[in-house]
C-alpha positions, 0 to 999 in steps of 0.5 A: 529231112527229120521233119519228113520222116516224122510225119511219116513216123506219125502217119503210120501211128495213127493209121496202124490201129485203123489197119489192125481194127480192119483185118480183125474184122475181116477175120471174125465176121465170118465167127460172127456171122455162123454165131447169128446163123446158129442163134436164128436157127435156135430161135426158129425152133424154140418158136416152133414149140422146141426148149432150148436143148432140144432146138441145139440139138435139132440145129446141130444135127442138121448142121452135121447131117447134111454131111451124111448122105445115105445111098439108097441103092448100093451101086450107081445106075444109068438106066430107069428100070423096065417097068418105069420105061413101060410106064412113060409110054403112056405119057406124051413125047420121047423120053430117054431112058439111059443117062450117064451113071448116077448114085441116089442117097438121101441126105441126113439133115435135109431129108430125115431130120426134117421128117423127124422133127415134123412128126414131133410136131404133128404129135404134140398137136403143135399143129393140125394133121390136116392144115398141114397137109394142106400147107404141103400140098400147095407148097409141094404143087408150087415148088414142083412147077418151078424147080428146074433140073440142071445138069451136073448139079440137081434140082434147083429152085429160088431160094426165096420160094420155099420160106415165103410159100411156107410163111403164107401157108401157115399164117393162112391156115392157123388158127391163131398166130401161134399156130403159125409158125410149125405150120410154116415149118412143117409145110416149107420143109416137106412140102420142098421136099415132096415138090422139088425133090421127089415128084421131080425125080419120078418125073420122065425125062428129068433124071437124063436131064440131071444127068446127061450121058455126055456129062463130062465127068468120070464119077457116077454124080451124086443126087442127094434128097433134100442135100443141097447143103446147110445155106441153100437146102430143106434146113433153112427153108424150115428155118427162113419160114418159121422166122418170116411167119414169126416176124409177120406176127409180131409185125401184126401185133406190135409184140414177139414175147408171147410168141417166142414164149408159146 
């Protein structure tokens, strides 16, 4: 009997240190994975010609921001306006024009700061005014055809779509490497901005869509522009672009330094 409750004395020593290493772990991956995000996020804006203060800032500030959005018209609406409703008549097939009361906004993070830190780009010659505007039209052409309205959620669109489309527009249209990589922001940010966000609301029928009159819920739903949250919106399409544009380079030339350092 002792023999038995010694043994068992010595398994649970030896396997207790295993079982608290486990639960430690479990615990800080989550810290560790934010640290690795927020460092990716540094580094795809220090790539894009940012200094190291500046790219905390502009991730923070789009960390925090994608909590702000801004409403752009002070009460919710639930009809289009009766010049719009005009204007589809010159479009094919019926179109509804009443849908359950919805509140527009524009989102901080995913929309303004966006728009900010591509102007800055744009003006410290970072990247060409008119390759950019290519790279965003044929983003924002793309993301257009393939973003879905979901009703009760927004527009919706694969995740990899964006960063990939971003990362090929600026490797295509720069003219060496370093190039690349504000070219990759600026086109993945604005043109899923243009594409699956803007284009798609102005678009007949996709409001009542979005927002069927009988969605079950009470509240007015809330379409934010460029708010789809920190992990799935404009922030990280920017960040995913830059990063896979970057990584195709070093890939090519066997050497990240001069790009990080550019």
């Amino acid at each position: 009997m002792h023999l038995i409750v010694g043994v068992f004395l010595v398994f649970e020593l030896l396997f207790l240190p295993i079982t608290i290493v486990i639960l430690l772990l479990i615990l800080i991956a989550p810290l560790i994975f934010i640290y690795l995000f927020l460092r990716l996020s540094e580094t795809a804006f220090e790539m894009v010609g940012f200094s190291h203060w500046h790219a905390t800032l502009a991730v923070f500030g789009s960390i925090l921001g994608s909590l702000v959005d801004i409403p752009l018209f002070k009460t919710p609406i639930s009809a289009y306006p009766t010049w719009y409703i005009s204007l589809m008549s010159f479009f094919p097939g019926e179109t509804l024009a009443a849908f359950h009361p919805l509140l527009i906004a524009v989102n901080l993070g995913g929309c303004i700061i966006p728009l900010v830190i591509s102007a800055h780009l744009l003006m410290r010659g970072r990247a060409s005014m008119a390759k950019s505007f290519l790279g965003i039209f044929v983003v924002a052409a793309i993301t257009y055809n393939a973003a879905q309205a979901v009703p009760g959620e927004g527009i919706v669109l694969p995740i990899w779509l964006s960063p990939l489309l971003a990362a090929v527009c600026g490797l295509a249209l720069a003219k060496g490497y370093r190039r690349a990589p504000p070219l990759a922001y600026i086109s993945g940010s604005l043109g899923t901005l243009i594409g699956a966000d803007l284009l798609s609301l102005i678009t007949p029928g996709v409001l009542p869509a979005l927002s069927p009159q009988n969605l079950h819920q009470t509240k007015p739903l809330v379409l934010s522009i460029g708010g789809a949250g920190v992990f799935d919106g404009i922030f990280l399409t920017g960040i995913i672009a830059v990063l896979l544009a970057t990584g195709i380079v070093c890939l090519i030339r066997g050497n990240c330094r001069d790009e990080v350092q550019s």
